[in-house]
Every structure is written in C-alpha cells, then in structure tokens.
C-alpha positions in Angstrom: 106.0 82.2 79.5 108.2 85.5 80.7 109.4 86.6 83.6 109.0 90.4 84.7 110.9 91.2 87.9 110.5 95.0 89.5 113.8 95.5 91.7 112.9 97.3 95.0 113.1 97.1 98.7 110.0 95.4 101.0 108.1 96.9 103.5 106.1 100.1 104.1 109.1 102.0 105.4 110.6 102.1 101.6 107.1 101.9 99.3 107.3 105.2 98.2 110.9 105.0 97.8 112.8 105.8 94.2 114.6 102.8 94.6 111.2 100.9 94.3 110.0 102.1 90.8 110.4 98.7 89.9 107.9 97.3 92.2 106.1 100.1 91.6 105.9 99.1 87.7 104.4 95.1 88.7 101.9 96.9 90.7 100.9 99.1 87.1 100.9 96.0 85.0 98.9 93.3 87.6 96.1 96.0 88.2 96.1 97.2 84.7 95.9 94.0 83.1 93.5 91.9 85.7 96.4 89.6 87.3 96.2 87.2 90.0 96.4 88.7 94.0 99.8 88.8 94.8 101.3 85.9 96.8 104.4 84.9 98.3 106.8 82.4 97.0 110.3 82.7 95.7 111.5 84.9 98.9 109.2 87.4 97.5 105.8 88.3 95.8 104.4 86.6 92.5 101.2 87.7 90.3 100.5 85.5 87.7 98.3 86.4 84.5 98.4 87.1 80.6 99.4 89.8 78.4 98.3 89.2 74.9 99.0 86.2 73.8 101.8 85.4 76.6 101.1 84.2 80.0 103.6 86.0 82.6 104.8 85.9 85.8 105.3 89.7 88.0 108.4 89.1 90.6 108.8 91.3 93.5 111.9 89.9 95.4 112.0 91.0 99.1 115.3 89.8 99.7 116.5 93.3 100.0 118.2 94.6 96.6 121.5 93.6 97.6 120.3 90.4 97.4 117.8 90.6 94.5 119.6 87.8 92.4 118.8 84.8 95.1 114.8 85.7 94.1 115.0 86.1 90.5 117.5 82.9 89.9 115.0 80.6 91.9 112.2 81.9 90.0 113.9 81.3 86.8 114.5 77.9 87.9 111.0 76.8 88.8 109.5 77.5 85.6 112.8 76.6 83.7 112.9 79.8 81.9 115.9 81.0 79.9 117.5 84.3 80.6 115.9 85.1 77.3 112.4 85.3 78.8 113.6 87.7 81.8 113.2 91.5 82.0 114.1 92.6 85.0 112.3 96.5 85.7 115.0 98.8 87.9 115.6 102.7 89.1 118.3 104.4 87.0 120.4 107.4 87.9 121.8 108.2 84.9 118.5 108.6 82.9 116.1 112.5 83.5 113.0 111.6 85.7 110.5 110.1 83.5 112.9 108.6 80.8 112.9 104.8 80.1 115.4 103.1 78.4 114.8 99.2 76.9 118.2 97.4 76.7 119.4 93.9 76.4 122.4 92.8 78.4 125.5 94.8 79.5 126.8 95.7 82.5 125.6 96.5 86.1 126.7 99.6 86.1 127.0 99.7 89.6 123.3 99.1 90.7 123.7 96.5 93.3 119.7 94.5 92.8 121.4 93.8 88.9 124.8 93.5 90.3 123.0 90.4 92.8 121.3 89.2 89.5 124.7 88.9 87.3 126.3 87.0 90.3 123.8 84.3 90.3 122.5 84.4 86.5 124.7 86.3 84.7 124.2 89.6 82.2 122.4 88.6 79.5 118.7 89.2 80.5 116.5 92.5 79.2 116.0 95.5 81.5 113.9 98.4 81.7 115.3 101.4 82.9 113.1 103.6 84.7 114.7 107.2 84.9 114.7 108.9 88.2 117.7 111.5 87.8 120.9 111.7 89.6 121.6 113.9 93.0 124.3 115.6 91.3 127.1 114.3 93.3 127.2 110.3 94.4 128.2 110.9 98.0 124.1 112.0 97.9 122.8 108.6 96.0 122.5 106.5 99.1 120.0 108.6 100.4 118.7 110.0 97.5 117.7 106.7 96.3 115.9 105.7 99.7 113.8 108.8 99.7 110.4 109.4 98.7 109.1 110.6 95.3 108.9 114.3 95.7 105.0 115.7 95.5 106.2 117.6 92.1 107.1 113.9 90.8 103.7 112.2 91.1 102.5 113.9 87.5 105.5 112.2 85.3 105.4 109.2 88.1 101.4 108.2 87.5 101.6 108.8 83.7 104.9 106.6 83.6 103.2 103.8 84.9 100.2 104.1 83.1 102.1 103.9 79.8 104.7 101.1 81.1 100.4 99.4 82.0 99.5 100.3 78.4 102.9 98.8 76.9 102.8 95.6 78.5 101.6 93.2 76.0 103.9 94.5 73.4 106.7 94.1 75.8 105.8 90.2 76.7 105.5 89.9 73.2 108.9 90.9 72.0 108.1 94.3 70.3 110.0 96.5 72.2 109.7 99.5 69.8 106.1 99.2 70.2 106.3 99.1 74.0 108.4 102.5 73.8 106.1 104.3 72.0 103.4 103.3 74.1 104.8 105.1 76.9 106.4 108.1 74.8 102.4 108.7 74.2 101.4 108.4 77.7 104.6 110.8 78.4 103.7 113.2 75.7 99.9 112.8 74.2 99.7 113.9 71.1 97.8 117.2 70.7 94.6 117.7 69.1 94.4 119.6 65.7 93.4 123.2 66.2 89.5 123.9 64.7 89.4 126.5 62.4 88.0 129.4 63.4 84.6 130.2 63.0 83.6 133.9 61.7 82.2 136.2 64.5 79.1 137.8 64.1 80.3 141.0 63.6 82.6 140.2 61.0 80.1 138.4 59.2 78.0 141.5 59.5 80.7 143.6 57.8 80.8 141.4 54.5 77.4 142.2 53.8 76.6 145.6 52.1 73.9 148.1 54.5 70.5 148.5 53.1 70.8 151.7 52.7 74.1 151.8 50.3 72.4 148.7 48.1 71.8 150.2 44.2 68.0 151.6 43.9 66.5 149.4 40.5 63.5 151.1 40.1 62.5 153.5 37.5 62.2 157.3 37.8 58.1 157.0 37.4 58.0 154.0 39.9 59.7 156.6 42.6 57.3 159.2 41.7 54.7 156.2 41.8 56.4 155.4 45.5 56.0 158.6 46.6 52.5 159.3 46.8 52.0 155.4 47.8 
C-alpha cells in the first residue's frame, strides 16, 4: 500500500489557490483512475483505490499547511506504513510554472506543510514538486502563494495534471523515470511527422510533354495519305 498526500489549504476560499496544487493533483489521480468518493478521516479527506498493481490511499489534510504533519503522521500510523511508502505532492517556488521535480528526502526548504511533516515524521519520505514560479522578491510569497491561478495558467495547469493522472501507476509502482516522462509528454506532445508533399496538378502537368511538341512517327506517304483523309 502507498500513501499519496497533496499539501494544500481547505475550504472554497483557497481551492483555486497556488498553494493547493497538491490537492489539486489527488483530485487528477482519484477522477482519473476511478477512486473511491472522498471521505473524511485523519483530520482530512481520504480516497481509496488502485493504481496498477498497488492499492493507494489519496490524503488531503485540512489541518491548515502549517499543520500538515498532524494528518499525514496519523495516516501513516493507521495503515502502519513506512516513510518509504509516502509521497507527499506540494507547490514549489523555486521550480518555472509547469516544472515537476521527483526527489527523495532532503530538506524543507522552508515550505511550512513539509516543514510540519519533518517535525512529526521526519525527512526521509518522496515528494513531488509541482512548479509554480517565484514572485521575484519573497516579501510577495505570502500572498502570491494564496492567490488564484492566473487565467493564462489554466493551459500548462490542466495538462499538468492530466500527465501527473497519466503517470500515476508508474509512480505507485516505484518507476519514477517512467512517471516523469509521462508528464514531460503531456507537457510537450510529441509532434507528428510532416507528410510529404503531394505534386500539384499543375506541376504534374508540366512533366508531361504538349501534344503538339510530341515527335510525328509517320511516314511522308501516310501524311500525304492523312491529308486527303
């Protein structure tokens, strides 16, 4: 069994939040993949299902993100996973918009929902990190953070999450490169091959030779013969 928990803050007033990417990224997998309805338990929101051959449990904690770490330990505990089976899915300032990282263990780096999750459970769990750019200047990440997706956003946003949907099962299954490139593709699609193209008419025309410049065969007495036809 794994654990996938999306970092985020509850409520309607910060859905569309950058700071909620992560529950924004449960939501992609559960309706992608056919999970259970979402129910509460663990001071948050679970979704139960299967991805490939693994059965796996989607975590929204809505303990605030401050407090993400109270959520994702007590989960942890009630199906007495290891940190091993945890990826936890978070916003990340220091990636471009659209840009996801896969990295196992390390620091915080600042971001208090992982910052909760080391105090109760330490660092050595797998996260996802989901690009969303920086404001330029971190007296502007507070608010930056707790804004809304911009409309210009929802193009990279929708085919993110489609690809982090189409990635899944590789993911619970431990092949992260695979999981990668499943959303590089969804990023980037590769382009079709270019048809060759076909002849127009009027340059097909120009390969053949006129009638009336085409070499005459026929004898001198079959024109006279022509003539008086």
């Amino acid at each position: 069994m794994k654990l996938f928990a999306g970092l985020g803050n509850p409520g309607a007033k910060y859905a569309g939040n950058r700071h909620n990417i992560g529950f924004m990224a449960m939501d992609a997998i559960a309706d992608g993949h056919g999970f259970a309805p979402w129910r509460s338990k663990f001071q948050g929101e679970v979704s139960e299902g299967r991805l490939g051959s693994e059965k796996v449990v989607l975590l929204k904690p809505h303990t605030f993100m401050n407090l993400s770490g109270q959520s994702v330990a007590e989960a942890l505990r009630f199906f007495k996973l290891d940190l091993a089976d945890l990826t936890v899915f978070h916003d990340e300032l220091d990636l471009a918009p659209g840009k996801l990282r896969l990295k196992q263990g390390g620091g915080h780096a600042g971001h208090n929902g992982l910052r909760s999750i080391h105090g109760h459970l330490g660092p050595d769990y797998a996260r996802v990190r989901l690009g969303i750019g920086h404001p330029g200047h971190k007296d502007r990440v507070s608010p930056y953070v707790l804004s809304d997706f911009a409309k210009a956003d929802q193009t990279w946003l929708n085919d993110l999450m489609r690809g982090i949907s189409d990635g899944a099962v590789a993911l619970a299954e431990g092949d992260g490169p695979r999981f990668t490139n499943a959303v590089g593709l969804s990023m980037a699609p590769p382009k079709a091959s270019p048809e060759t193209p076909k002849a127009k008419p009027a340059e097909t025309a120009a390969t053949e030779t006129p009638p009336s410049t085409q070499a005459d065969a026929r004898s001198p007495l079959q024109k006279l013969v022509d003539r008086f036809k």
